[in-house]
N, C-alpha and C positions, 0 to 999 in steps of 0.2 A: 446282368451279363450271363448268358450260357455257357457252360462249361462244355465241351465234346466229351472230355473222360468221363467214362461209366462206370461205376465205384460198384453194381452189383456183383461182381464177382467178391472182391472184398467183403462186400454185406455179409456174404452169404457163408465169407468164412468166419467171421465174428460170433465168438462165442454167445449165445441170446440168452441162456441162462443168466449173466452178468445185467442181462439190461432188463430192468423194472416195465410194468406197463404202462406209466405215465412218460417214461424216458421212450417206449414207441409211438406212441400218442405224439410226443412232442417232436418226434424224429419222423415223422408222417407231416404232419404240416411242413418242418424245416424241407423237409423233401419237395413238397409240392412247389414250396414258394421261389424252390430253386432252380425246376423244370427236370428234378428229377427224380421223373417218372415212374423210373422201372423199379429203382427202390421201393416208392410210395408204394408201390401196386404192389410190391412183396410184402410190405408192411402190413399195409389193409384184408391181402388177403390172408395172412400165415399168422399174425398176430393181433389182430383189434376185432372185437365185436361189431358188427355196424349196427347194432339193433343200440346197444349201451352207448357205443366210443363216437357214433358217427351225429354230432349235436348239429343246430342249424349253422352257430359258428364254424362247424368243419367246413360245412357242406359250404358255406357263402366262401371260404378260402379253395376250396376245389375247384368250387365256377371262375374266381376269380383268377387264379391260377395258368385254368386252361383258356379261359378270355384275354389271359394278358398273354399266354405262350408263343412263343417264338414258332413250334408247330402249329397253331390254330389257322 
């Protein structure tokens, strides 16, 4: 089910020092699978390597993600 609230403004007040790079890692996926987006896309871009963090597991949950989206 999709949510409408957009929790990026929150994100973005959240302290990141406190959160590990496998706790973004894991907070990127939980993101995607939830159709939300804007977070993931902060994630990816401000915090994950895509060359290290981005495995073929990400990537098959990314496609999958936006093949199952409510936006697609």
């Amino acid at each position: 089910m999709y949510c409408k609230e957009d929790y990026d403004e929150q994100f973005m007040q959240t302290k990141k020092d406190e959160i590990t790079h496998k706790q973004f890692v894991d907070l990127f996926i939980t993101c995607l699978k939830n159709d939300s987006f804007k977070i993931a896309i902060l994630i990816y871009t401000l915090y994950l390597n895509p060359q290290v963090d981005m495995d073929e597991k990400m990537m098959d949950i990314l496609m999958a993600s936006l093949r199952d989206s409510n936006y697609f």
